[in-house]
N, C-alpha and C positions, 0 to 999 in steps of 0.2 A: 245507940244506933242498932237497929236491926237487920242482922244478916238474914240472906236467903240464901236458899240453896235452890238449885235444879233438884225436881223433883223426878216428872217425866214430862214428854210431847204426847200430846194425845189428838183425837181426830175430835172436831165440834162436836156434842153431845154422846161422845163416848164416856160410859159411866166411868166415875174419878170419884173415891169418894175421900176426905176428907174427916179425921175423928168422927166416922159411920156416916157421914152426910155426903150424898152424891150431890157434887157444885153445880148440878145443871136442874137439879130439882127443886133449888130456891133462887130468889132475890139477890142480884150480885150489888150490891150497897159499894160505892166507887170510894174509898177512905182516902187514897192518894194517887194523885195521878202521873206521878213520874217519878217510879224506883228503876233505878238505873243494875242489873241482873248480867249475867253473864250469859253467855250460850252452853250450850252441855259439847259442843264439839270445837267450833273453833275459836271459841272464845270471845267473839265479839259481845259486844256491849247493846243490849238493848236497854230503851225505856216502855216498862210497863205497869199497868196500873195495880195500884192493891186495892183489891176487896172483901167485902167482908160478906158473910153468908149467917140465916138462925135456925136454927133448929132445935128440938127436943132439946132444949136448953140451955143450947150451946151458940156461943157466939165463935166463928174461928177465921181467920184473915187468913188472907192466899195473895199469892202474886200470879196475872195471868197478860197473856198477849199473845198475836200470831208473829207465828215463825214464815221466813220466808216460802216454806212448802206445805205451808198451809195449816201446819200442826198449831196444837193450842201450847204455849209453854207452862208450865204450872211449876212454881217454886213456893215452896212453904219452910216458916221461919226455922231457925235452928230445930231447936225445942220439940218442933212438929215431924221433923224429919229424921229424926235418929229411930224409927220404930212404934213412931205411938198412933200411927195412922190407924 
């Protein structure tokens, strides 16, 4: 099973980029539609979708959905979040 992590909230097309790929400059490819995520403050439980994105040779999966105040959430998988953005 794959864990996610909060990553950040971001505003709709504010650059985010993802192992060098900013996620609003490609193709969001819908791989599952309901990862159940945590909130970054009070913890509630949301479901959102995972996607996947290509690039310069890379394939790389994100978790994303809106936040009640409008923010995007973005969680990526363990692996991706310890520094190798």
């Amino acid at each position: 099973m794959t864990h996610w992590k909060f990553s950040k909230a971001i505003n709709e097309n504010e650059e985010y980029k993802v192992e060098g790929l900013n996620i609003w400059n490609h193709y969001w490819h819908c791989v599952d539609k309901k990862v159940e995520v945590k909130g970054p403050d009070s913890g509630n439980v949301y479901f959102f979708k995972e996607y996947q994105i290509e690039g310069n040779g890379k394939t790389v999966n994100f978790v994303a959905g809106e936040f009640i105040d409008s923010k995007v959430g973005i969680y990526l998988k363990d692996d991706l979040h310890d520094g190798k953005l």
